[in-house]
N, C-alpha and C positions, 0 to 999 in steps of 0.2 A: 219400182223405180229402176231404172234402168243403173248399174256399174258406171259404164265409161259413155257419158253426150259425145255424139258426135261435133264437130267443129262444125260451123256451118257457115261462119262470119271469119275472116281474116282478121287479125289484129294491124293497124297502121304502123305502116313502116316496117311490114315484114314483107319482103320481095321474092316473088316466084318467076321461073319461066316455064309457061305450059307449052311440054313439047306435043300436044295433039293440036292445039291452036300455033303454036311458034310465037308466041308473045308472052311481053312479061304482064304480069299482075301482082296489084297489093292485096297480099293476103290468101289465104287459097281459095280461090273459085274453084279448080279443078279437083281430084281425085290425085292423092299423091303418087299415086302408080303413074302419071302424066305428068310428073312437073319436078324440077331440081329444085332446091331451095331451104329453108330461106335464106334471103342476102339482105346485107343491113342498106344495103342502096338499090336503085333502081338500075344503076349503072352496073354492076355488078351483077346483077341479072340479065342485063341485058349482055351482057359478054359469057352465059352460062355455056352455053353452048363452045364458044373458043377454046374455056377453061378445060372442060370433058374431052375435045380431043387433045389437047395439051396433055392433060395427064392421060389419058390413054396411050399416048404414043411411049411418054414416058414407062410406063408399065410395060409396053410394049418390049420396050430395048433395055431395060432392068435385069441384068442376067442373075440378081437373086429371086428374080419369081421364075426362072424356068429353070427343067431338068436339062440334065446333058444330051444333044441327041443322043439317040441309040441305032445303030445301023440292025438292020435283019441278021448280021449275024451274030450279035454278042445274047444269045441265048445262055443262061446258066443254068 
């Protein structure tokens, strides 16, 4: 007997967006390496994508996740 069943059925009302297709679905169809989620609405998946670069920019311009430059000369 197998450890851990793989999932194979989505439970209702769990929302994905598969980014190899670009649409949302209930439940996972896809391979979770393809897809964001879950979202407790359909709407909210469907906006997955906005969300990701929203906060990627935000991360982006976060000066507590980046080092200081360093220029080629400050060698110690």
């Amino acid at each position: 007997m197998a450890l851990f069943k793989k999932r194979t059925a989505g439970k209702p009302g769990e929302w994905y967006y598969c980014l190899v297709h670009k649409k949302v679905e209930e439940g996972p169809e896809c391979p979770a390496k393809d897809r964001f989620g879950p979202y407790t609405t359909r709407a909210e998946a469907q906006q997955a994508m906005d969300l990701a670069r929203e906060r990627n920019l935000e991360w982006e311009n976060d000066p507590r996740w980046h080092d200081a430059p360093t220029s080629p000369t400050d060698e110690n």
